[in-house]
C-alpha positions in Angstrom: 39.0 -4.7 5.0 40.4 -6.4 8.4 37.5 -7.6 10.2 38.6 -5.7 12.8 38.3 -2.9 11.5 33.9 -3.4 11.7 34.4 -2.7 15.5 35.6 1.0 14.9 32.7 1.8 13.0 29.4 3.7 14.3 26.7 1.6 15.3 23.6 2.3 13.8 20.0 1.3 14.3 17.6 -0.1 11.0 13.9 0.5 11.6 11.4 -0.5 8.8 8.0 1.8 8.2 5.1 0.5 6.5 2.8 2.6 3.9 -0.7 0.4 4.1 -2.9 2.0 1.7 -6.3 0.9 1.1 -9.5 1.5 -0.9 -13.1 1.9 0.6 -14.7 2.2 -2.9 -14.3 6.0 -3.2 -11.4 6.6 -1.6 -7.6 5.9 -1.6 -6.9 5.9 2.0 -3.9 5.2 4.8 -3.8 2.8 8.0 -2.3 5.4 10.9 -1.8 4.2 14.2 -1.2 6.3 17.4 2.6 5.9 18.6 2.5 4.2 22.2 6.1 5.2 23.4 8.3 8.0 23.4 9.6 10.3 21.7 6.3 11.5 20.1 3.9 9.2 22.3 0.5 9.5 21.3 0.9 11.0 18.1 0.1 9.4 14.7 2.0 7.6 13.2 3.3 4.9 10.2 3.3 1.6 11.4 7.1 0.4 12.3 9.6 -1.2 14.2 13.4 -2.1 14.1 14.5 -4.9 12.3 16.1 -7.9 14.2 19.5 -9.7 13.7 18.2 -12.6 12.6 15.9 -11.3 9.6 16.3 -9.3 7.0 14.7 -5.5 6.0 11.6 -7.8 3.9 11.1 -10.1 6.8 10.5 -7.3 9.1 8.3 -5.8 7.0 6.4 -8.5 6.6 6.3 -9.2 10.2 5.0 -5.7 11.1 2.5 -6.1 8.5 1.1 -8.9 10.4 1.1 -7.5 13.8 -1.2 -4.4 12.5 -3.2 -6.3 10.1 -3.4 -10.1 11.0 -2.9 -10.6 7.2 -0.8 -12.4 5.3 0.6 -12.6 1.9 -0.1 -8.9 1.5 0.9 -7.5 -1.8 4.4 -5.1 -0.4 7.4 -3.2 -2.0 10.2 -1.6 -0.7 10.3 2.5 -1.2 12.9 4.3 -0.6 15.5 4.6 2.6 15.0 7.4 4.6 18.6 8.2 6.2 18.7 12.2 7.3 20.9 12.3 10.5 18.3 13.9 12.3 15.1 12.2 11.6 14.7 10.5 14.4 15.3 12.6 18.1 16.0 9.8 20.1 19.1 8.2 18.5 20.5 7.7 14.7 17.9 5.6 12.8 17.7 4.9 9.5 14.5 3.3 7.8 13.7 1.4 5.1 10.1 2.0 3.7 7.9 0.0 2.3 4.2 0.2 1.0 2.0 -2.5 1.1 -1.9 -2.8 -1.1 -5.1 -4.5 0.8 -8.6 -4.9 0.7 -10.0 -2.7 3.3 -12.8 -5.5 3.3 -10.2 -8.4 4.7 -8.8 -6.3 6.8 -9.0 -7.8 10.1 -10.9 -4.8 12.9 -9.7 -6.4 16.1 -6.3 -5.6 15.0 -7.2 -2.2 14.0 -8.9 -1.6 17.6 -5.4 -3.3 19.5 -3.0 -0.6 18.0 -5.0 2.4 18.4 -5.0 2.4 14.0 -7.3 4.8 12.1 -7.8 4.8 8.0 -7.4 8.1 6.5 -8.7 9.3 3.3 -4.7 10.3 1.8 -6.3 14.0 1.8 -7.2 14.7 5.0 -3.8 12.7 6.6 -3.1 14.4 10.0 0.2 15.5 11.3 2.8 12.4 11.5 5.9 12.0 13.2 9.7 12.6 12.0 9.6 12.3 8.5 6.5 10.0 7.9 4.2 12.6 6.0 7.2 12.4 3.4 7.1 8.5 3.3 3.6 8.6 2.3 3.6 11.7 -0.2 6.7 9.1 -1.8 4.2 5.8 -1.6 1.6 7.6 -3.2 3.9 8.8 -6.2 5.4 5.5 -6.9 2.1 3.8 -6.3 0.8 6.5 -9.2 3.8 5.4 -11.5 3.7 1.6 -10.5 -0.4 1.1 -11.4 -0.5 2.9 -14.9 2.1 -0.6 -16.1 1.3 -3.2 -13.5 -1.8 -4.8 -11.9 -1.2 -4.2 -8.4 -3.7 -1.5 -8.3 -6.2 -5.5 -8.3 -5.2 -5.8 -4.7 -7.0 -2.8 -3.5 -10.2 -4.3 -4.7 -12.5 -7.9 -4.2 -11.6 -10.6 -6.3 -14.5 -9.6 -8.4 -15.5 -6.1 -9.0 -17.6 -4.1 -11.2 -15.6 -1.9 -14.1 -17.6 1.3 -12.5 -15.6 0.4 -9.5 -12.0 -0.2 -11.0 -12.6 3.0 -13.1 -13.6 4.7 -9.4 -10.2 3.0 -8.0 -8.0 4.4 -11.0 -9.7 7.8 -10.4 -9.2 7.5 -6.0 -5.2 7.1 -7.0 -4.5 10.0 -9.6 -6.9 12.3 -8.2 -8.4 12.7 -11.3 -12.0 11.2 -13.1 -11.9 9.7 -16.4 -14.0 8.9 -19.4 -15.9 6.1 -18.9 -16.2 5.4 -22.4 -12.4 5.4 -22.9 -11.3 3.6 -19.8 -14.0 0.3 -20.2 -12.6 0.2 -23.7 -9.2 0.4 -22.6 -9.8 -2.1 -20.2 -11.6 -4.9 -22.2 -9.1 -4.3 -25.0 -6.5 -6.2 -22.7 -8.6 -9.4 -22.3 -6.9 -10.0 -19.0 -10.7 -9.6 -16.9 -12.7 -12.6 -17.3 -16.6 -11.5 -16.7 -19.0 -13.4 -14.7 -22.2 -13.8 -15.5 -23.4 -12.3 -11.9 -24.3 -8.7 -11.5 -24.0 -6.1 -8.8 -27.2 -4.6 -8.4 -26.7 -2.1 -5.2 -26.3 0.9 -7.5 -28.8 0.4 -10.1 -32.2 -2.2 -11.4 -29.5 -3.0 -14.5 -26.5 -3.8 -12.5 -22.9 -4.0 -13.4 -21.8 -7.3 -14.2 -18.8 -8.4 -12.0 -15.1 -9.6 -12.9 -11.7 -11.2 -11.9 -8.5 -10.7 -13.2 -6.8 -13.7 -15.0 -3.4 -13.3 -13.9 -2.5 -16.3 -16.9 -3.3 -13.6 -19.3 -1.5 -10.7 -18.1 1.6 -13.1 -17.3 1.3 -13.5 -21.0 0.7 -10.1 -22.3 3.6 -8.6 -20.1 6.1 -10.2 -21.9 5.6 -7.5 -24.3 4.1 -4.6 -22.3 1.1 -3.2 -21.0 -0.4 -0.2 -20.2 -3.5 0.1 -18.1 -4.2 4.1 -18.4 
């Protein structure tokens, strides 16, 4: 194509949305803020903004990520691009969506109080502008696909954690309990947890005993497939 011919074209604007879920031990739940300009002011909202010419989509991401959480090296994924020609009222916008995994526990509450941001359990999400409610129903699906393969679901929780609460995790993200029996045998069976020898003893005189996930072993056992549930 003559380089010339790029002038002729529409210009268009790229914005980039960010899906944060997090996990308060019961709950799978979503990081709203309330939207400070027009259209829509006041409203909740995904966390966004438009993407510079001097970074990419990812960098953006990332960069908004910061802003909201004060976080870095969050675990993140791109989603899906969201390009109806009406989503957005105040001009043609297309936006690339990504979801991104913390632990609600690092999560840094001066940020949270600076942009007007709320967590919501993913049940009881409020109305959202343009087409963010869709955004998150997506997230959640692909989050549902993503953990039953992959590990990610470890950076919704501590570094070391109890098997009651990755069970209560698993169950939080399909919406659905399990069989405690099953799932701990499932789990061990992989030998990618290591177990420490301390217990968490908040729920009961026994206690769980606590774990961390050896990333070396999984590295190792991927090579030829895994699957958590």
């Amino acid at each position: 194509m003559d380089i010339s011919k790029y002038k002729s074209h529409d210009r268009l604007l790229v914005a980039v949305d960010c899906i944060i879920f997090g996990f308060d031990g019961k709950q799978l739940q979503a990081l709203l803020i309330k939207r400070g300009f027009e259209p829509e002011k006041g409203k909740w909202s995904l966390m966004g903004g438009f993407t510079n010419l001097n970074e990419s989509t990812d960098q953006a991401a990332v960069r908004v990520l910061h802003q909201l959480t004060g976080m870095n090296n969050i675990y993140m994924e791109q989603l899906y691009c969201f390009s109806d020609v009406n989503r957005d009222p105040a001009g043609r916008v297309i936006s690339i969506a990504y979801f991104a995994l913390i632990d609600i526990a690092d999560y840094n509450e001066q940020m949270q109080f600076e942009h007007e941001a709320r967590w919501f359990p993913l049940h009881q999400i409020p109305d959202l502008i343009f087409d963010h409610k869709e955004m998150v129903a997506k997230a959640k699906e692909r989050l549902q696909q993503k953990v039953a393969n992959h590990p990610i679901g470890f950076e919704l929780l501590p570094e070391k954690f109890t098997l009651p609460q990755l069970q209560s995790l698993y169950e939080a993200i399909y919406e659905s309990p399990l069989d405690k029996r099953n799932f701990t045998r499932k789990i061990l069976s992989l030998e990618i947890l290591n177990r420490l020898e301390e217990k968490n003893k908040t729920s009961s005189r026994k206690g769980a005993f606590y774990y961390v996930f050896d990333k070396k072993k999984y590295a190792k056992l991927s090579e030829i497939g895994v699957k958590f549930i």
